[in-house]
py3Dmol code that shows the C-alpha trace and the ligand (Angstrom):
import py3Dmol

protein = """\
ATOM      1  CA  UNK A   1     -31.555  -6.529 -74.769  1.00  0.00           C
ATOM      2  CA  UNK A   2     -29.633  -9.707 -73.453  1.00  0.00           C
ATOM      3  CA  UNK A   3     -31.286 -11.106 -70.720  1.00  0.00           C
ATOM      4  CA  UNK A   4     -28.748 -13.679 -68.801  1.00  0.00           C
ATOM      5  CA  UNK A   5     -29.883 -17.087 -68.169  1.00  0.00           C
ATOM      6  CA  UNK A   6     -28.831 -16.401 -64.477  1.00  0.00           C
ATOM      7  CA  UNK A   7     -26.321 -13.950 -62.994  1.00  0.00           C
ATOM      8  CA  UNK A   8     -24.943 -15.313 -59.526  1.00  0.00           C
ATOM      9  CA  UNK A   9     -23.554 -18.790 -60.257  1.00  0.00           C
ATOM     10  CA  UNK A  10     -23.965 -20.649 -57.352  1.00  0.00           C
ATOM     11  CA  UNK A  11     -21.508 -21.517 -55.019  1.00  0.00           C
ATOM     12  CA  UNK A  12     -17.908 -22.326 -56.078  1.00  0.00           C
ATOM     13  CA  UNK A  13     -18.258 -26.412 -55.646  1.00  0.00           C
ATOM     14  CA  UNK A  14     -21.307 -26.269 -58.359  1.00  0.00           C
ATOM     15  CA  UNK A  15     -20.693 -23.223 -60.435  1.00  0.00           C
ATOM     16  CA  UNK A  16     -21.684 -23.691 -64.071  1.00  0.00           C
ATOM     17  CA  UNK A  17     -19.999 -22.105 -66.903  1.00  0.00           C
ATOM     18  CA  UNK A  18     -21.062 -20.980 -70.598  1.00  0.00           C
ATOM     19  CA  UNK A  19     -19.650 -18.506 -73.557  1.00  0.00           C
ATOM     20  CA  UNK A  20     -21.318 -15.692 -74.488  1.00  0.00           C
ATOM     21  CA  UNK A  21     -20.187 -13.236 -77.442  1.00  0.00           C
ATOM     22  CA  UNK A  22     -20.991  -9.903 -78.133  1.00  0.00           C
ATOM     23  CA  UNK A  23     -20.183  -8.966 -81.561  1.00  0.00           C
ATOM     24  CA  UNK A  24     -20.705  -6.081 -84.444  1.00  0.00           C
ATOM     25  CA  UNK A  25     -19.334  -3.230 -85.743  1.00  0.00           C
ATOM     26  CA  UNK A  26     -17.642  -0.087 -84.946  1.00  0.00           C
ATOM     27  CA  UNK A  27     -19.518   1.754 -82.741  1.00  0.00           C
ATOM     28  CA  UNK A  28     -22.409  -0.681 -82.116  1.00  0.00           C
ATOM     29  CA  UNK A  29     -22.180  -0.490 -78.661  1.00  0.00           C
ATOM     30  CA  UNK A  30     -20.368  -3.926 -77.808  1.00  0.00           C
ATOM     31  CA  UNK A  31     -17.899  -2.702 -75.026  1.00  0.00           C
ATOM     32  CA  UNK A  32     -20.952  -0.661 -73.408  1.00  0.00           C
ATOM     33  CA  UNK A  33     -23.484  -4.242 -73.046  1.00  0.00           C
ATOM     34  CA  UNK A  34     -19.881  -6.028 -72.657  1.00  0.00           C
ATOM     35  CA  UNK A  35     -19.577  -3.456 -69.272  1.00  0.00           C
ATOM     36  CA  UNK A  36     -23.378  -2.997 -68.667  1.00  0.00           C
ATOM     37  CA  UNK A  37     -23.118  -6.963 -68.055  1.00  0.00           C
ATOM     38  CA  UNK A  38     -20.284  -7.430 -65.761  1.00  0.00           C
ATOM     39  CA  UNK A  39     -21.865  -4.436 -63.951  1.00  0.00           C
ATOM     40  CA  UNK A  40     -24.649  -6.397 -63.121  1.00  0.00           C
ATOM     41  CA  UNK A  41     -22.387  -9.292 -62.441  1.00  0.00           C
ATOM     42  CA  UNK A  42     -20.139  -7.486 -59.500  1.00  0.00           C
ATOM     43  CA  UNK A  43     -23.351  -6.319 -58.099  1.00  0.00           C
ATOM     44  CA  UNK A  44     -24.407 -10.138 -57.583  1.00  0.00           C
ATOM     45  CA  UNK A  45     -20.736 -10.133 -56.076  1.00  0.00           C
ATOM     46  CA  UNK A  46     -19.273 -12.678 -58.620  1.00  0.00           C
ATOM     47  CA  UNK A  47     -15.705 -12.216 -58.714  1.00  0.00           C
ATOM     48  CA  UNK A  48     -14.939 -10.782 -62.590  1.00  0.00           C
ATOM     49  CA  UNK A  49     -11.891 -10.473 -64.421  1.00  0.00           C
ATOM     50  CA  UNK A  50     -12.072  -8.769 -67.854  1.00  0.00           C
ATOM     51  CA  UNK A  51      -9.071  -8.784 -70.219  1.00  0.00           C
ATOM     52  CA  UNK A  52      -8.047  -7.295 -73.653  1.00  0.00           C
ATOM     53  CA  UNK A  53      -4.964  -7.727 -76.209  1.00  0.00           C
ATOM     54  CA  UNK A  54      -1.943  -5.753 -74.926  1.00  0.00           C
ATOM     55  CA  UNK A  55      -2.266  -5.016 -78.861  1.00  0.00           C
ATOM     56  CA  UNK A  56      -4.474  -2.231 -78.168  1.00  0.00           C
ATOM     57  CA  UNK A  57      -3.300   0.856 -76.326  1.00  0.00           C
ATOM     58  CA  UNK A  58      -5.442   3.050 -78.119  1.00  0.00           C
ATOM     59  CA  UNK A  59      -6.390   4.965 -74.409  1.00  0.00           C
ATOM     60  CA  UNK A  60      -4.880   3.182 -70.897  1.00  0.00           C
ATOM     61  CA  UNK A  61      -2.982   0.426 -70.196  1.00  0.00           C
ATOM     62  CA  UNK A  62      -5.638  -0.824 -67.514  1.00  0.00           C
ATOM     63  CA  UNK A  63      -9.022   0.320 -68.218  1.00  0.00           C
ATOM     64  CA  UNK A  64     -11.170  -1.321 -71.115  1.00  0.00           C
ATOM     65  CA  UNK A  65     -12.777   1.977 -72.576  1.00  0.00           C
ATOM     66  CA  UNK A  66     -15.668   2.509 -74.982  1.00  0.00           C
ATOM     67  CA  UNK A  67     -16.119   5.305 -77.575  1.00  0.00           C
ATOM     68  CA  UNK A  68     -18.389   6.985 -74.345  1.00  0.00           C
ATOM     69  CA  UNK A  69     -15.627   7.025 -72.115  1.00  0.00           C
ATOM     70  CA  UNK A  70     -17.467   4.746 -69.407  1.00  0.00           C
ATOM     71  CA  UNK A  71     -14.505   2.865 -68.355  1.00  0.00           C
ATOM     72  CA  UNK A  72     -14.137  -0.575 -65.715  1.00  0.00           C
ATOM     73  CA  UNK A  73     -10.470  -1.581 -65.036  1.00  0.00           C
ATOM     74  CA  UNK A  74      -8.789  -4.468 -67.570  1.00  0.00           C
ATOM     75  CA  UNK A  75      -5.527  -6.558 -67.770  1.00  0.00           C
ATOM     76  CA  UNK A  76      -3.752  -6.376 -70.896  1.00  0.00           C
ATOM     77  CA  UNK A  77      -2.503  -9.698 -71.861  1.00  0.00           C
ATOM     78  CA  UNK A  78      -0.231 -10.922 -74.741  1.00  0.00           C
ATOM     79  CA  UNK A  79      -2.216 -14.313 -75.501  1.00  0.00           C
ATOM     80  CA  UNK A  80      -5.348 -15.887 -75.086  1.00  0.00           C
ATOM     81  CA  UNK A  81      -3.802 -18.738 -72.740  1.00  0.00           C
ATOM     82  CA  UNK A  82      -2.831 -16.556 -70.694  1.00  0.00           C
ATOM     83  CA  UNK A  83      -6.559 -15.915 -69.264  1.00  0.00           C
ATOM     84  CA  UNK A  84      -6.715 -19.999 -68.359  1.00  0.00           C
ATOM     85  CA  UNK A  85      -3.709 -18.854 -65.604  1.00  0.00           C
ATOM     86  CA  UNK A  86      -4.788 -15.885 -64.932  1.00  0.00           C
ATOM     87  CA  UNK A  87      -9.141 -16.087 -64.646  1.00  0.00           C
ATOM     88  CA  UNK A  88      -9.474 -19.779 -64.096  1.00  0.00           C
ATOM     89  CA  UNK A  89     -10.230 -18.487 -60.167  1.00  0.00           C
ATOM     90  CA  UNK A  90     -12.978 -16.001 -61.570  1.00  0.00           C
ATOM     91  CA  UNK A  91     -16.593 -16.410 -61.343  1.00  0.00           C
ATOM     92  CA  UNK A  92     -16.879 -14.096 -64.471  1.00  0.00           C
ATOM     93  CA  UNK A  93     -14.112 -13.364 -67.366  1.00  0.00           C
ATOM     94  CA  UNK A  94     -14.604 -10.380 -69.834  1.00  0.00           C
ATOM     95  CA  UNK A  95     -12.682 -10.227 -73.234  1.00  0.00           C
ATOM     96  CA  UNK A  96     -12.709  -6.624 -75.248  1.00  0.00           C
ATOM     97  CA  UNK A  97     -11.665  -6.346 -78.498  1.00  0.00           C
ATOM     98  CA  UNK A  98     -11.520 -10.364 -78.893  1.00  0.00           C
ATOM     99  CA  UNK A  99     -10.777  -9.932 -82.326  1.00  0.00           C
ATOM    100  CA  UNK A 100      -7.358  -9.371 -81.838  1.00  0.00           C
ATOM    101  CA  UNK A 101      -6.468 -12.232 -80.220  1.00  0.00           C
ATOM    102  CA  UNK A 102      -5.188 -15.044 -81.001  1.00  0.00           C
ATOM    103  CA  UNK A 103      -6.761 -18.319 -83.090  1.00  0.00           C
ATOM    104  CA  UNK A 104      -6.266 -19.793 -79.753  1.00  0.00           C
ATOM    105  CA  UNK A 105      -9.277 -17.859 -78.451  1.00  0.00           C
ATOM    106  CA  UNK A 106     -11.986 -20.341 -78.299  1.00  0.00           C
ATOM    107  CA  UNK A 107     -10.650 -23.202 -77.000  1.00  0.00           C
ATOM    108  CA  UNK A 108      -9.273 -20.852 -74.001  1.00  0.00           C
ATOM    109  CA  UNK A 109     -13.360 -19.787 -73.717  1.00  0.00           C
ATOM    110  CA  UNK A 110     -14.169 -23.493 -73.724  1.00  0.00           C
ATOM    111  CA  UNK A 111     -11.683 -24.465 -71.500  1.00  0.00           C
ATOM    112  CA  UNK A 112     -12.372 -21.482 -69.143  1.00  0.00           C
ATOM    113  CA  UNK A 113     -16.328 -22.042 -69.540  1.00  0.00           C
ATOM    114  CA  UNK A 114     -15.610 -26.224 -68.616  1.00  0.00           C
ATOM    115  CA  UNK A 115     -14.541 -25.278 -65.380  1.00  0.00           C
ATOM    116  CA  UNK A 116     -17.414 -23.249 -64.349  1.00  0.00           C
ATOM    117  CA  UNK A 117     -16.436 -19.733 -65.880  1.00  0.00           C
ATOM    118  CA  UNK A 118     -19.144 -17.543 -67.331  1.00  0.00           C
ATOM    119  CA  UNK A 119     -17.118 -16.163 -69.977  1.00  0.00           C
ATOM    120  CA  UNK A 120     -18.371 -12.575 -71.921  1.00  0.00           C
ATOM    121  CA  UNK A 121     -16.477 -11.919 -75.088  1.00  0.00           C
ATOM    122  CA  UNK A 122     -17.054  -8.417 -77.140  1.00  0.00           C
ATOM    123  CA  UNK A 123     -15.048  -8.021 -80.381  1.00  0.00           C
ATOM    124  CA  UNK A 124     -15.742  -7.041 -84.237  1.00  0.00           C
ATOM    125  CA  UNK A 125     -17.565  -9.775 -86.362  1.00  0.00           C
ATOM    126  CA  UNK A 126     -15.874  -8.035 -89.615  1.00  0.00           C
ATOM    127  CA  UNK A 127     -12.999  -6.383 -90.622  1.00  0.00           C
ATOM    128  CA  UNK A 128     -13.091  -3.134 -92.906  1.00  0.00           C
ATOM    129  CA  UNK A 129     -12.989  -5.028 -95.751  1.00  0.00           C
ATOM    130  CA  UNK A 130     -16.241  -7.111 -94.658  1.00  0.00           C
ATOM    131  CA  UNK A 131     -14.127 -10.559 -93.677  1.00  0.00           C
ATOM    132  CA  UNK A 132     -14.910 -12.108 -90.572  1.00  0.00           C
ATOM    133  CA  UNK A 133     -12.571 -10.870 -88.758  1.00  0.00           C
ATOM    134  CA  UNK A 134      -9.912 -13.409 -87.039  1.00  0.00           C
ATOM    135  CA  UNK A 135     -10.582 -15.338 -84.017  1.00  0.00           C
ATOM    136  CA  UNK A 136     -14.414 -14.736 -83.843  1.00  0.00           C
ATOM    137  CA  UNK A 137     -16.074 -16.676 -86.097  1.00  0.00           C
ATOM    138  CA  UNK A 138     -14.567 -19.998 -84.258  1.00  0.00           C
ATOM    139  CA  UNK A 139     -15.488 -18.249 -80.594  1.00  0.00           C
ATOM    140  CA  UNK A 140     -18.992 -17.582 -81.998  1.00  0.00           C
ATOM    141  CA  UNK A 141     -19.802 -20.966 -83.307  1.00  0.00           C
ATOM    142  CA  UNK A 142     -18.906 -22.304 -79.663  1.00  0.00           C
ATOM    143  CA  UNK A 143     -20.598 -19.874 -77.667  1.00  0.00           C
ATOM    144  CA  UNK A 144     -24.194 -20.413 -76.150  1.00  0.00           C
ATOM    145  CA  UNK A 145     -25.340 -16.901 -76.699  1.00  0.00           C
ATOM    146  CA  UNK A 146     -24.677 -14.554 -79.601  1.00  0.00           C
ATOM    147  CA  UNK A 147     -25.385 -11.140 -79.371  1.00  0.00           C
ATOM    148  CA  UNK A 148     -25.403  -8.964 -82.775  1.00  0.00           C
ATOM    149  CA  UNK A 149     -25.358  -5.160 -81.595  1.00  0.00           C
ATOM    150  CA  UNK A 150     -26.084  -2.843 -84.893  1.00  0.00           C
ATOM    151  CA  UNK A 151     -24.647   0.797 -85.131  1.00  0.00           C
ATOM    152  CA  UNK A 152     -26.708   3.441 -87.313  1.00  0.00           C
ATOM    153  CA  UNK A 153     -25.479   4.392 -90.408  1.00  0.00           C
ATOM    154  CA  UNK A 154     -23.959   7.818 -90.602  1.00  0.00           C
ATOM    155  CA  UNK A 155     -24.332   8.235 -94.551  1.00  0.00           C
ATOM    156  CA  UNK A 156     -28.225   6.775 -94.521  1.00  0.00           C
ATOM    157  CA  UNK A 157     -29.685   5.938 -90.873  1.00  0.00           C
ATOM    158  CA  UNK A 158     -30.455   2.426 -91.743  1.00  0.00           C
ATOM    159  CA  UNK A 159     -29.198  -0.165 -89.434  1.00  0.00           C
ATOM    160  CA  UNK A 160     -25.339  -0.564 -89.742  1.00  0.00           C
ATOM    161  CA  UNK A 161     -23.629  -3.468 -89.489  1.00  0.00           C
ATOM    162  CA  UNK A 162     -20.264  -2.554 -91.445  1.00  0.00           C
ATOM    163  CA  UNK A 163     -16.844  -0.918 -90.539  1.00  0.00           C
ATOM    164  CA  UNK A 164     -16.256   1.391 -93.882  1.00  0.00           C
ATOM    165  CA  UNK A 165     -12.708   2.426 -93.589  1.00  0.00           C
ATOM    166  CA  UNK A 166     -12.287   5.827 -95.285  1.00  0.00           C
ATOM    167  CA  UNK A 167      -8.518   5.044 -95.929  1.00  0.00           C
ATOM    168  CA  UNK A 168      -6.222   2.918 -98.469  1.00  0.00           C
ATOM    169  CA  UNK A 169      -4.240   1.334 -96.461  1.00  0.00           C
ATOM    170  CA  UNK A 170      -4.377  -2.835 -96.588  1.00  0.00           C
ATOM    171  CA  UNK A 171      -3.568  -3.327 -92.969  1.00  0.00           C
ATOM    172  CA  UNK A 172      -6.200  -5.038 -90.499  1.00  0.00           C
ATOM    173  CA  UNK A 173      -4.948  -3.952 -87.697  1.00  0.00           C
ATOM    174  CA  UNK A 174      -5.120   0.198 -87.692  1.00  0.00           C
ATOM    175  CA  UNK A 175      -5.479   1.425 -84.007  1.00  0.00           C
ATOM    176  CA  UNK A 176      -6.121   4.577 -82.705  1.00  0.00           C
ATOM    177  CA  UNK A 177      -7.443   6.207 -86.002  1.00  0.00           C
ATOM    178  CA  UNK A 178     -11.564   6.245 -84.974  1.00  0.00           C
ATOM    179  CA  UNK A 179     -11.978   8.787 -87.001  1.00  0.00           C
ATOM    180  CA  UNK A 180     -11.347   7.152 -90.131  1.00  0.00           C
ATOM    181  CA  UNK A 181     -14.438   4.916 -89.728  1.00  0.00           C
ATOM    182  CA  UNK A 182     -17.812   4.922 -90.432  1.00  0.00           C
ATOM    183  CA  UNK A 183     -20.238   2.422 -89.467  1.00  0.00           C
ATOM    184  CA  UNK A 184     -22.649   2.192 -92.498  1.00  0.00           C
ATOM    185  CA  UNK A 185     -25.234  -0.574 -93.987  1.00  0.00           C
ATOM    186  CA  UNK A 186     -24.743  -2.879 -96.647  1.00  0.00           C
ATOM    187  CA  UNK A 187     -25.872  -0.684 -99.236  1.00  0.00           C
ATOM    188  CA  UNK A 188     -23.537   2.394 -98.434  1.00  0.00           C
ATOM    189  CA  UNK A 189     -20.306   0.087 -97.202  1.00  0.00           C
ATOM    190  CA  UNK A 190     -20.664  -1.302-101.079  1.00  0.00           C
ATOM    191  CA  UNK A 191     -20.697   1.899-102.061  1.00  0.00           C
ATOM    192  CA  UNK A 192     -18.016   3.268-100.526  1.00  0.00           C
ATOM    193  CA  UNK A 193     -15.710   0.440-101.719  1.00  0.00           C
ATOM    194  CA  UNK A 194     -16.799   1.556-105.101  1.00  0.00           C
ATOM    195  CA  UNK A 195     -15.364   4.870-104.402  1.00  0.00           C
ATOM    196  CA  UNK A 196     -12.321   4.112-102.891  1.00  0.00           C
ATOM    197  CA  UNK A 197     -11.006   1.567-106.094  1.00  0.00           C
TER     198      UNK A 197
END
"""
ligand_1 = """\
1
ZN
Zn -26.577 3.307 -95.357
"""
view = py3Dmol.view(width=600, height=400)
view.addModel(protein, "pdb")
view.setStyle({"model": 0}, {"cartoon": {"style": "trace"}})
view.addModel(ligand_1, "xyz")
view.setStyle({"model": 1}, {"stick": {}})
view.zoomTo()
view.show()
């Protein structure tokens, strides 16, 4: 488990900021720890902010939900400037599903952390064919902490760190369909790619 450096950050005239990113695959558990930290943050009364694409509407327009339906309130925004305008005045910012924003995404976080924001990003390191998956890799290379959260794999109960895609379609983006993925390991995603050529 992620143990933060420190929660409260100080007063507003000396805040510090940093990036942290929470990343893995379908259901690993990354919007949970994303919520189970900003939790702990509005307890220590920091003001947070948490935003996600306005690409995905998979449940409600407001709410950033995980697969266990435990829910905290989100603004949907159409680019990742938009959070400099719109969380610069937060104490803590929270990004779900960063993988769908734009390549713009890490120099907002740096930005956003150089002015004192703790920033807390959650998003897929891969896409269902394996690829890192598109702004992440940059917003994990700048980030401070790195969190890998591992799903279980349904076909063998090894530790699963792939998004197998029981479908043929090529496109990346394909919301709303959960049930056409499978977290799986290495072994069994290669597999499965066998299967579906
Ligand atoms: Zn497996």
């Amino acid at each position: 488990m992620f143990i933060e450096p420190r929660v409260g950050n100080g007063n507003h005239a000396n805040r510090r900021g940093w990036v942290e990113v929470i990343c893995g695959s379908m259901f690993s558990g990354k919007t949970e720890e994303l919520i189970r930290r900003l939790n702990r943050a509005t307890i220590a009364k920091q003001k947070v902010e948490i935003f996600k694409p306005a690409i995905d509407k998979r449940y409600h327009d407001i709410d950033v939900v995980s697969h266990n339906a435990n829910a905290i309130r989100s603004t949907p925004i159409d680019f990742a400037q938009d959070m400099l305008l719109l969380g610069g005045s937060c104490d803590v910012v929270g990004i779900d599903e960063a993988q769908f924003f734009d390549n713009g995404l890490a120099e907002v976080c740096v930005k956003l952390a150089n002015s004192g924001v703790r920033v807390i990003a959650a998003g897929l390191d891969m896409d269902y064919l394996g690829k890192p998956f598109g702004p992440m890799p940059d917003l994990m290379a700048v980030a401070e902490y790195v969190t890998k959260v591992h799903a279980i794999c349904v076909q063998c109960g090894d530790i699963a760190t792939y998004s197998f895609r029981n479908a043929l379609s090529e496109q990346q983006v394909l919301l709303g369909e959960t049930e056409s993925y499978e977290a799986r390991c290495r072994h069994c995603f290669l597999e499965g790619r066998k299967a579906l050529r």
